[in-house]
N, C-alpha and C positions, 0 to 999 in steps of 0.2 A: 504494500500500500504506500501511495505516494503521501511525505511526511508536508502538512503545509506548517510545519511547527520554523519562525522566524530565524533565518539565521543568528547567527553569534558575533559579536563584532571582533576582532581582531586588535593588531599591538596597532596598528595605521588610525583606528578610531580611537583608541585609547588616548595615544597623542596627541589626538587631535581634540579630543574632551582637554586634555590640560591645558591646549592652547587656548582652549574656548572658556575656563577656570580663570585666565589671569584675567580679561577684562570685570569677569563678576568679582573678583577680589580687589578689584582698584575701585568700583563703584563702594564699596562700604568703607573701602580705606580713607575712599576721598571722603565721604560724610564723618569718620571718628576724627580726621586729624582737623576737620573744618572746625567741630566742635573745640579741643584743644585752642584751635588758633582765634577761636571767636574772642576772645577779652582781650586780644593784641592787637587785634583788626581793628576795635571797636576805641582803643585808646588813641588809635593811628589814625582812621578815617571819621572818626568821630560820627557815628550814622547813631539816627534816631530809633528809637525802639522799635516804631513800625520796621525801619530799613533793615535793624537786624533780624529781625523775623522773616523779609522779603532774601534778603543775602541765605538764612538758613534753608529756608524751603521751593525759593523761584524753582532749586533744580528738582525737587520732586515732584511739586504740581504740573508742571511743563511736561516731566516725563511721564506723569500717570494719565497728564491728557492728551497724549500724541501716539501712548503704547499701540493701540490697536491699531491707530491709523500706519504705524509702520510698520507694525505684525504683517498686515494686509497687505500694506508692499510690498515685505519682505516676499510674500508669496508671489506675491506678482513677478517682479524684477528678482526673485534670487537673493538669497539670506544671506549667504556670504559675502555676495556686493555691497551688504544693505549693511553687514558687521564691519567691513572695512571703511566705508562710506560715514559710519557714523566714529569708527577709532580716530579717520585723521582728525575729524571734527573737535574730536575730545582733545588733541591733541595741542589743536590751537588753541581752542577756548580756554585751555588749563595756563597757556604762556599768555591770556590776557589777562587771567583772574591772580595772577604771579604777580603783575604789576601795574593792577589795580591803583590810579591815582584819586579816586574817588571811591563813596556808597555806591553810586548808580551807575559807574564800569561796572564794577564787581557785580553788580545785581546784573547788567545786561549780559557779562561773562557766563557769569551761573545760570541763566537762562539758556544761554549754549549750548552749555554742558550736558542740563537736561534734554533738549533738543539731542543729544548726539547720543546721551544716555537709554533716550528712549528710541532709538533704531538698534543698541549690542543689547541690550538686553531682551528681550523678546527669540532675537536670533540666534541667541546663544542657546535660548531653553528650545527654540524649534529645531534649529540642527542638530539637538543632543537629540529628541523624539526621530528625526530621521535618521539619525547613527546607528542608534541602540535599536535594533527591531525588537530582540528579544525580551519580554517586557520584566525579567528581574534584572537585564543586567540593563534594563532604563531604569528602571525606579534606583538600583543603584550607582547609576550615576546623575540621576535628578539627585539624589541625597550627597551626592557629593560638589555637586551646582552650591547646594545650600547650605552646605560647610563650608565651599569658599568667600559666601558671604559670611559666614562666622570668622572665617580668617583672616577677614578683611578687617573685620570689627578689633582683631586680636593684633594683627601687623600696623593699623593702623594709628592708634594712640602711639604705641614705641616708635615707629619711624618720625612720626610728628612730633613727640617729645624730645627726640634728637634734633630736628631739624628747628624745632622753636628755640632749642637752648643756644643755637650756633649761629643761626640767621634770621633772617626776619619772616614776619608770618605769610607773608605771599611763594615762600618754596617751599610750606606743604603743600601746595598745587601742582610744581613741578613733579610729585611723586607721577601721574600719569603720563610723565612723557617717557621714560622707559620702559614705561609696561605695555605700552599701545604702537609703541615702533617693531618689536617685535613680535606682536602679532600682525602689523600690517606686510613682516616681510617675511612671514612665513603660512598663512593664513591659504594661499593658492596650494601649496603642497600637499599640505595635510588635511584640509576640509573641504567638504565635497559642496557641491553647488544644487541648491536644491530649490523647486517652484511648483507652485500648484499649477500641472498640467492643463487644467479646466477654469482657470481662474477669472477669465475674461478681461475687461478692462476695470480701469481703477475709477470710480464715479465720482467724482473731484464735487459734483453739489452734496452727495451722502456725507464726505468728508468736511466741507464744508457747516454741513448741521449738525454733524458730533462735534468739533469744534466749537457751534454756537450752542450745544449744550453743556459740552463739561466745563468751557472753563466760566462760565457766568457762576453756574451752580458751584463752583468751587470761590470763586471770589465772593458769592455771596456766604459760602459757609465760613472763612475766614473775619470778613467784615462783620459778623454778629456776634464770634468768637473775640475778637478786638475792641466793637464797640458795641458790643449788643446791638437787638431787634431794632433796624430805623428802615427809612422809605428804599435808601440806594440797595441794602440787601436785600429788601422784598420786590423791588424789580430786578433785580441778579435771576433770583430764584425765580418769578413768573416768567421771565424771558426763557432762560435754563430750560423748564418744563414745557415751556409752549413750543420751542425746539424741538426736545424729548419728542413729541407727540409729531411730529412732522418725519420726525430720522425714521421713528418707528412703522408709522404708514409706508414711506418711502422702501423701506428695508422688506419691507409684506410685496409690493408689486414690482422689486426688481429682481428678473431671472437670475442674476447673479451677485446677492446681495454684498455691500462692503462690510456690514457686519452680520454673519448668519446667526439669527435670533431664536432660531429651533435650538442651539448650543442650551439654551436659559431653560429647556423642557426637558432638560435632565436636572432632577434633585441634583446630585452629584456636585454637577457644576455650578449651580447656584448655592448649595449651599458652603462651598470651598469657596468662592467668590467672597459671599461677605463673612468666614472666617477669615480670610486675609485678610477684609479692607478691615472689620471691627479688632481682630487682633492687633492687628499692628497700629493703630492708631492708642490704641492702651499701650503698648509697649514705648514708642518713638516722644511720646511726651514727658517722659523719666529719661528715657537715652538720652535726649538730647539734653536735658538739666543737669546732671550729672557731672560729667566734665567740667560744666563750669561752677559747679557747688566746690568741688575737689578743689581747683585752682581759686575760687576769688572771694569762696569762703571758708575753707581749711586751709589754705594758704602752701599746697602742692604747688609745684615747679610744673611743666609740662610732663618733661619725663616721669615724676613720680605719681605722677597722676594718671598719664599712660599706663603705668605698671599696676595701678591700683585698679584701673580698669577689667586688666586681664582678669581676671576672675568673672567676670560677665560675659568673656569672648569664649572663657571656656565650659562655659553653661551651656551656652549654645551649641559649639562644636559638639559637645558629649551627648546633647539632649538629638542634635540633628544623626547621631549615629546609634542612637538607642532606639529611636522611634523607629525605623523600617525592622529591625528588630521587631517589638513588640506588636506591632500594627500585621505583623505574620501569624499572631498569637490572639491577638485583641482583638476585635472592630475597633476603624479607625474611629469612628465617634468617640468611644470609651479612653480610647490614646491622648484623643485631643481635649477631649474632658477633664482628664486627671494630670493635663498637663494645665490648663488653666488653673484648677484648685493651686497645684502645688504655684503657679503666679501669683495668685493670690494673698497668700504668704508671705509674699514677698513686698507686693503692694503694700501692705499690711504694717510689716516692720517699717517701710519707708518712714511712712506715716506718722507711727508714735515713737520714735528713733532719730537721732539723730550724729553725727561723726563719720568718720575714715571709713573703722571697718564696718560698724550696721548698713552704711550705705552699697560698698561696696559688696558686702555678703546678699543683699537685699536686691543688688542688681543679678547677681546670677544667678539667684533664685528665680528672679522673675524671666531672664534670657533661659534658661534651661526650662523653664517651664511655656515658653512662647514658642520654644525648639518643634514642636511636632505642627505648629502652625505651619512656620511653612517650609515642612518636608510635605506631610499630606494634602494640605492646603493645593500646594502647588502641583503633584501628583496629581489629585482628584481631578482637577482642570485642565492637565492636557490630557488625561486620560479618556475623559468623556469626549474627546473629538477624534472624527478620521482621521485617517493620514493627513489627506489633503488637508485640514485646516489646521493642522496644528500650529501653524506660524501664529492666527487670528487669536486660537484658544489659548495659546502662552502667552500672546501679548495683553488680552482678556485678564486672564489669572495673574499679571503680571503689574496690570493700571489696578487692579485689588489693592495689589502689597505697597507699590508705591504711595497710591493714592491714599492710603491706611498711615505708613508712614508720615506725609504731608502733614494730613491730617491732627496727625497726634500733635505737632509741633503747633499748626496753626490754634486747633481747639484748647490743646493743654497747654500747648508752651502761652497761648494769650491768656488764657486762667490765670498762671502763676505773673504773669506781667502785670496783670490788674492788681493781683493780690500783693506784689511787689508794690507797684506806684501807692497802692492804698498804705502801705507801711512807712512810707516815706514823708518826714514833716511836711508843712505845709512852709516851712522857710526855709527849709533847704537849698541852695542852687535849684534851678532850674533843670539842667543836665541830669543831676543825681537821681528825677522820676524815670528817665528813658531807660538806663541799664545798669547795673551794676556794677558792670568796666567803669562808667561814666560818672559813677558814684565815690567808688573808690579813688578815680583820678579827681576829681573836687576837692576830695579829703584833703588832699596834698595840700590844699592851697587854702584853706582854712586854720587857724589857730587852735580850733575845739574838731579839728577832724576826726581825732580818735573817735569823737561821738556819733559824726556820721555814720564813720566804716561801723562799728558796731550796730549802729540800727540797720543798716542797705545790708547788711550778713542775714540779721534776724530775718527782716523782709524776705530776700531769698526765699531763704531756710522753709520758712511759711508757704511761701509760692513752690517749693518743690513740693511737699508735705500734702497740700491742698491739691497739685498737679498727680499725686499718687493717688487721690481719692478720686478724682475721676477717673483714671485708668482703670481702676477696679473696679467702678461702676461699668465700664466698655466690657472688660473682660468679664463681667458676669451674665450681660447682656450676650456676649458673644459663647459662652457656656450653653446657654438656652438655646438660640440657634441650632447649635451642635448637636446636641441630642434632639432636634423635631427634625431637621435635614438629613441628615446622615446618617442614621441610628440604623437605617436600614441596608449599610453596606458591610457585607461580610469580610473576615479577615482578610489579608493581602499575601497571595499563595507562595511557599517557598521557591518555586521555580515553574517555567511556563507550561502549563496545560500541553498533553500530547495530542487531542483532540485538535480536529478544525474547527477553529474560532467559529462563531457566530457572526453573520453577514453584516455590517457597521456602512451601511450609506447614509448619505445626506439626510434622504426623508424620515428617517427614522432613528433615534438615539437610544440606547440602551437604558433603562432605571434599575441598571443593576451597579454591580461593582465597576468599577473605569476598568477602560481596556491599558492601564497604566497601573500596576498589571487587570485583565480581567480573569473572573474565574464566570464559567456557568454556574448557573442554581444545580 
């Protein structure tokens, strides 16, 4: 009997996953050491509180609202065009945000970035689905995608803590220019070029009103976040959803839709979907505070702070190599469930705690426990699509995590901003409500500064404290989810079925387990 059991990928695709490894490991490296270098930047270009919220997240927002749109390219024009097309990009944009003479370079840079972010990401996780036919040695290497974000998280602070101690804060950005040159000059060798044979043409108006829907609705989720409920957000958001409702018809009567919306009529996929976006928005509003608690309220160096970090990076790495583990053992609901409690905990101490090590101990509690987000997360969502669309479905699953990310910084990180300015006298400098950097540098120049920097610490302090209690609220919302979505996908089998698959076209999506891996009933 003829076996249609997927081949096995070879030592050619293995190297070629690592090469496809360094750009996902520069993308988290670039966000820990930005963190690091945020209170150097902020003493240097002096940018207003909105600016450093814009400076920290332009590049997430930008790439969680462009993923799908270059997912969809990718298929079109070829992923590996679309992976090298977006390296050099990053390559530039990182030697303009090096030297940055203002907020609003740096903010136009980091939008780049994102821009160039959001074409390798996508096509990293779609060429790895076209690599790996075999679906354990894909899910083992989706799990290893998602450790090199973990190592990004871990290489990231220490390189940045070295390069803050020695130079100035614009050459942590050069870190992505030797990791993106040599992918760009070896990238033809080793990775194979891949499009959806049937894809048609690309519908530039469809794209057009995903655009006019994510990012209003994103600008208005920020603007309520920063200044609460006013008129400009409540037309963000009706404009957003009056879009919504235009892309969505639109996407129903074309033969060859730019986002196939039958992907959303798999539980599976919807419910991995908003596990990544409501995780990782609990997670990234504590990441991102963190670093600067360590540095400008414990008064860490960069590098010691980097180092204090690690123990968060290695949460994650342990927790993303445990999970496909367990998830062979467990339903993945039950993995991803008992990986939120044990966050929880950690939320938890943030909270009524505060120092070095609770914070630190408290961060990779909550990283080792976010850890099976997105290994399965991201699994469930390219699993649920054909071949052919996998480019669409990782770029899908992909504007989750980002967007989740963003997210956490814009919702949480404004929380603890307000909770900050509200700490701060009312005869203070002026500067002192915008940032903490900007508080501490006042001090300088004051007579009774010590009293400042003492209360802009408290503040802080409070604004982190308060920014872990919304997370926890996210992540318990996102618990709930978990178990009404997913509840009903069975273990994730140790190796691929001998059987021939089940037929997986367009018209029809499985509501079983993802074919990443699937198993029949």
């Amino acid at each position: 009997m003829t076996s249609l059991t997927p081949s096995r990928a070879g030592a050619r695709q293995w190297l070629g996953l690592a090469v496809l490894l360094l750009p996902v490991t520069l993308m988290t490296a670039d966000l820990g050491v930005l963190w690091l270098a945020t209170p150097y930047l902020t003493a240097d270009l002096r940018p207003s509180g909105a600016e450093v919220l814009w400076i920290t997240d332009i590049y997430g927002f930008l790439t969680a609202g462009l993923l799908v749109i270059m997912g969809t390219l990718g298929d079109r024009i070829g992923r590996r065009k679309l992976l090298m097309a977006g390296s050099a990009g990053f390559v530039a944009a990182s030697l303009v945000a090096a030297y940055a003479p203002d907020p609003e370079t740096l903010i136009m840079a980091r939008a780049v970035l994102g821009v160039a972010g959001a074409a390798v990401l996508p096509s990293t996780l779609s060429l790895i689905s076209h690599m790996f036919a075999d679906p354990r040695q894909r899910a083992t290497a989706i799990a290893m995608w998602v450790s090199a974000l973990s190592v990004g998280l871990a290489v990231g602070p220490i390189a940045g803590g070295v390069l803050l101690d020695n130079w100035w804060w614009g050459s942590v950005f050069l870190i992505g220019v030797p990791v993106m040159v040599p992918v760009l000059g070896v990238a033809t060798v080793l990775l194979p070029e891949y499009r959806d044979p049937a894809a048609g043409r690309l519908d530039l108006t469809s794209v057009l009103f995903f655009l006019l829907t994510v990012l209003p609705l994103v600008y208005g989720i920020k603007g309520v976040a920063e200044h609460g409920p006013n008129a400009t957000a409540a037309t963000a958001f009706a404009t957003g959803l009056g879009f919504l409702i235009v892309f969505i018809r639109r996407q129903n009567r074309l033969e060859t839709p730019f986002l196939d919306l039958r992907l959303f009529r798999h539980r599976a996929f919807t419910g991995a979907l908003l596990t990544l976006l409501l995780g990782m928005t609990a997670l990234n509003g504590v990441e991102y505070l963190v670093p600067q608690y360590l540095q400008a309220v414990a008064g860490k160096s960069p590098l010691e702070a980097g180092l204090w970090l690690l123990p968060g990076a290695a949460g994650l790495v342990t927790g993303s190599q445990l999970t496909p583990v367990l998830a062979r053992r467990v339903r993945p609901a039950y993995v991803l469930f008992g990986g939120l409690l044990v966050s929880l905990t950690g939320y938890g101490t943030m909270v009524v705690t505060t120092g070095v090590v609770p914070t630190s101990t408290a961060l990779a509690v909550i990283m080792f426990g976010v850890a099976p987000i997105s290994v399965l997360g991201t699994v469930l969502a390219v699993g649920s699509a054909p071949p052919e669309k996998a480019g669409a479905a990782a770029a899908t699953g992909q504007t989750a995590y980002d967007l989740g990310l963003a997210l956490g910084i814009a919702v949480t990180g404004s929380v603890a901003v307000a909770v900050y300015r509200g700490g701060i006298p009312s005869d203070a400098p002026p500067e002192a409500r915008d940032t903490l950097g900007a508080a501490l540098a006042a001090a300088e120049r004051l007579p009774n500064g010590t009293e400042l920097v003492a209360v802009a610490r408290e503040a802080f302090t409070s604004g982190l404290q308060t920014a872990a209690t919304v997370s926890a609220g996210f992540a318990l919302v996102t618990a709930a989810l978990v178990m009404t979505l997913l509840r009903h996908i069975p273990p994730i089998p140790a190796a691929a079925p001998e059987e021939e698959p089940a037929p997986r076209g367009n018209d029809r999506l499985q509501d079983e387990a993802p074919a990443v891996p699937s198993r029949p009933r």
